[in-house]
N, C-alpha and C positions, 0 to 999 in steps of 0.2 A: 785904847790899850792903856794899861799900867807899866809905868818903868820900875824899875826892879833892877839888883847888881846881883854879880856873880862872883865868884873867884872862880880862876883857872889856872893850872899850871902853863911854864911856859911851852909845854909839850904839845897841849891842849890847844892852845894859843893862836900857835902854830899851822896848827892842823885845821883849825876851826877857819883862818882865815883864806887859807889855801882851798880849801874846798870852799867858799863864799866867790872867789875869786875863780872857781873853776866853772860856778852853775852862774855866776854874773849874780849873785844874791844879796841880799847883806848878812851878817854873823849872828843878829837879832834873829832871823829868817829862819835859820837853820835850826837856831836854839828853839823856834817856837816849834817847829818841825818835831824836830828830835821830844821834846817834852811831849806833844801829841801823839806819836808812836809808843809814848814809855805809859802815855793812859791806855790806849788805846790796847797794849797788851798786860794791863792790867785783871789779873780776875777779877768780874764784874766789869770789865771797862767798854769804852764805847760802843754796844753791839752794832749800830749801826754804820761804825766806821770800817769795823771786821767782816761785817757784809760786803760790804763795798769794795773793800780788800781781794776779799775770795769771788766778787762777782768779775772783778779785772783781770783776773788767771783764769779762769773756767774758759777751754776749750784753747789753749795755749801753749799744751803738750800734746806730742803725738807717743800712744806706746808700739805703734808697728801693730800691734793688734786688732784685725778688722770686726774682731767679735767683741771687743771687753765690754762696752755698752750692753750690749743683750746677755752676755755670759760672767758678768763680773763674780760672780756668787759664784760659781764653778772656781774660775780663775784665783779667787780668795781660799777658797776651803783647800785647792791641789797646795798653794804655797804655804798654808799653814801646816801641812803635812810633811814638808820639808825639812 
């Protein structure tokens, strides 16, 4: 790794260390964290990390609907109609 500075306010400061102190991290940790998320939703940015993203949600909501898998195209075109 490379060291590197930052400025923060002491708002930031604050906030950075309390959350470090909440997940047992260090403040580094988070900073490297948060920087990976700000590529990572970049356009153009990491596709493989946004894969990875959206493969960790896929089938992690329920919509009550026992059809929308086989009927979604129905269920899409009745709402656009709304």
């Amino acid at each position: 790794m490379i060291r590197t500075q930052i400025q923060l306010d002491e708002r930031q400061l604050a906030a950075l260390r309390s959350r470090a102190a909440q997940e047992g991290v260090s403040m580094s940790e988070l900073i490297r964290r948060g920087v990976d998320l700000l590529l990572a939703s970049a356009p153009g940015g990491n596709a493989e990390e946004r894969i990875k993203r959206a493969m960790a949600v896929a089938g992690r909501f329920r919509s009550g609907v026992p059809d929308l898998s086989t009927d979604h195209d129905r269920y899409f075109t009745e709402d656009g109609r709304e």
